[in-house]
C-alpha positions in Angstrom: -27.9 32.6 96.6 -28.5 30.9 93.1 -29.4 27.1 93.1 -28.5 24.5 90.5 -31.0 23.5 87.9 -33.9 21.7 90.0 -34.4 23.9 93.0 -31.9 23.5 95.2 -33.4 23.3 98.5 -35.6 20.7 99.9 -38.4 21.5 102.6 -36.1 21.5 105.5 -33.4 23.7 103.8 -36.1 26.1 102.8 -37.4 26.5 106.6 -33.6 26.8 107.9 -33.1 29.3 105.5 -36.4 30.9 107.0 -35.1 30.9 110.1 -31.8 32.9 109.1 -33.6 35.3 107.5 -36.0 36.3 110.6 -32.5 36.4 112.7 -31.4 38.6 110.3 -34.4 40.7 111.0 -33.8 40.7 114.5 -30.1 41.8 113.8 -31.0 44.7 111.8 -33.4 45.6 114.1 -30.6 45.9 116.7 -28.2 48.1 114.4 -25.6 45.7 113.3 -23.7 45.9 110.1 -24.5 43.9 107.0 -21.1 42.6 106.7 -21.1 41.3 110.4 -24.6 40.1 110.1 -23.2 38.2 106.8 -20.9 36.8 108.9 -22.4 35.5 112.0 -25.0 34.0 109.3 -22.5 32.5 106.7 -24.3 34.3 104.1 -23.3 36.2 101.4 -23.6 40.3 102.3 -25.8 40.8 99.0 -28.3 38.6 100.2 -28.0 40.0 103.8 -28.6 43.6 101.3 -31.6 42.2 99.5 -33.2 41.3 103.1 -32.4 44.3 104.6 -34.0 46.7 101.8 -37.1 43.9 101.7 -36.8 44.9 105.6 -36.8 48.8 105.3 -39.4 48.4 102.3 -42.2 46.2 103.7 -41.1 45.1 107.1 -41.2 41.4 107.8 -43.6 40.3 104.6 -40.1 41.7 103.0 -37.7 39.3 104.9 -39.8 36.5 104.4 -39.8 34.2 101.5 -41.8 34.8 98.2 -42.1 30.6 98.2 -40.5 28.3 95.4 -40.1 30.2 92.0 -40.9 26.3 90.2 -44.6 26.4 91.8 -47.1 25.2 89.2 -48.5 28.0 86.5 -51.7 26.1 85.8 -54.6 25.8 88.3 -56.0 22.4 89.0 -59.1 23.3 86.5 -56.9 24.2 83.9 -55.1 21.1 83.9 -58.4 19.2 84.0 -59.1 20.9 81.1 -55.8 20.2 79.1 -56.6 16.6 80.6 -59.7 16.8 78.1 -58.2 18.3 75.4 -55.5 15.7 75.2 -57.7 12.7 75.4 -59.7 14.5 72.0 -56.4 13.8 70.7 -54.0 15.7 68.0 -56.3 15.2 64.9 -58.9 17.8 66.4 -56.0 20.4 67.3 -54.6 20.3 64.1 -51.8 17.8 63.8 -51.4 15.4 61.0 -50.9 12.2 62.6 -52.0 10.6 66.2 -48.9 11.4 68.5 -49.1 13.8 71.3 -45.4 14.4 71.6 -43.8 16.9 74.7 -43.2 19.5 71.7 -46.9 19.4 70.7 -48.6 19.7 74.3 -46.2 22.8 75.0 -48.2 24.6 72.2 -51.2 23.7 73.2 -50.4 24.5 76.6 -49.6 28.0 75.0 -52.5 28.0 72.5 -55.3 27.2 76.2 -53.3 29.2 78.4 -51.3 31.9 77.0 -48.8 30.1 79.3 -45.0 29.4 78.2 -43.7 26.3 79.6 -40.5 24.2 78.7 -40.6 21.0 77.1 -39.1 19.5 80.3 -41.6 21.9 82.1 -44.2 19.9 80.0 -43.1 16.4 81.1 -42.8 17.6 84.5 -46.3 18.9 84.7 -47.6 15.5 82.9 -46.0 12.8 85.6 -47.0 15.0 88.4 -51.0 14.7 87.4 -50.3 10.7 86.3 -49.3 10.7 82.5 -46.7 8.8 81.6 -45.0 8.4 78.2 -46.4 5.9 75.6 -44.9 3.2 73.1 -46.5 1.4 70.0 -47.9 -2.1 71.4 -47.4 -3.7 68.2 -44.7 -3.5 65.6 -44.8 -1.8 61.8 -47.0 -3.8 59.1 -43.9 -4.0 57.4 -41.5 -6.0 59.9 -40.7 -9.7 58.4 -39.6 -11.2 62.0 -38.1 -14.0 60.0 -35.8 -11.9 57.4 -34.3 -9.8 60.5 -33.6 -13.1 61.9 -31.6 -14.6 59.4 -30.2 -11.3 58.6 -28.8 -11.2 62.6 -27.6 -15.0 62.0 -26.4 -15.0 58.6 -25.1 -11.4 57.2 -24.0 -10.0 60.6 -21.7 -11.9 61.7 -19.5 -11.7 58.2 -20.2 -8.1 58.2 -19.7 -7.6 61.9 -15.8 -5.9 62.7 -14.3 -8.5 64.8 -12.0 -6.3 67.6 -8.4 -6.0 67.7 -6.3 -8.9 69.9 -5.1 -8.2 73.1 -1.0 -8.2 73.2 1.9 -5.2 73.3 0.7 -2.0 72.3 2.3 1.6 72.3 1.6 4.4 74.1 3.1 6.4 71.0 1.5 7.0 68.4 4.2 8.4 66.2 6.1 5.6 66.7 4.3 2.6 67.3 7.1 0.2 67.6 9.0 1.7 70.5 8.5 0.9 73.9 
């Protein structure tokens, strides 16, 4: 059974679908078919397959579920030490300029770890251990607050496209005039 982009199944789903796989166990155990076990389970027969071999193969460790395939690929110390990596900044990991961007971490993610992770990955693993994304406190040097003022209350509003009335329009666009 595939799930959409996310995971799918919350913790309750997961244990119900738990439970269907150890009565599946107990139904292969007793001889039944995998087309009528699909069926009393509302399953699909290819998973009821897939559990059975898992079943003949390793017994119940086969049945049973391998967990969520989104768990975490770093440990808890090597996110600590990204953790100190970032905060030496991108300067001493060879960027040219002081922005960590989601891009940037996922290589040195790779570059640490060896490990390959999405740049949503990458933003995913940041807000779950507290980082949040940044924005500039201050504006550019260059910004005159009073020219983009006048600008928005002078030259805008002759520039600006005033919209089309409201009255009788056409649905035709060959021929606008009938109606």
């Amino acid at each position: 059974m595939r799930y959409a982009q996310g995971g799918g199944l919350t913790d309750a789903g997961r244990a119900a679908r738990e439970r269907l796989r150890l009565q599946a166990m107990a139904r292969f155990e007793s001889g039944e078919k995998n087309g009528e076990i699909a069926r009393a389970l509302r399953v699909s027969e290819r998973s009821v397959e897939r559990w059975r071999r898992g079943w003949r193969e390793q017994g119940e460790a086969g049945v049973l579920s391998k967990g969520s395939p989104g768990r975490p690929k770093l440990s808890e110390k090597q996110v600590a030490r990204l953790e100190r990596e970032l905060e030496h900044g991108p300067l001493s990991h060879g960027w040219a300029d002081q922005r960590w961007t989601l891009a940037r971490i996922k290589a040195l993610i790779g570059r640490l770890f060896h490990v390959a992770y999405t740049v949503e990955g990458t933003w995913r693993l940041l807000k779950r251990h507290g980082w949040s994304w940044q924005q500039p406190a201050r504006r550019a040097i260059e910004r005159d607050d009073d020219a983009v003022e006048a600008w928005r209350k002078e030259t805008w509003p002759r520039v600006r496209v005033s919209r089309r009335s409201a009255g009788p329009g056409s649905s035709s666009r060959t021929r606008p005039g009938s109606r």
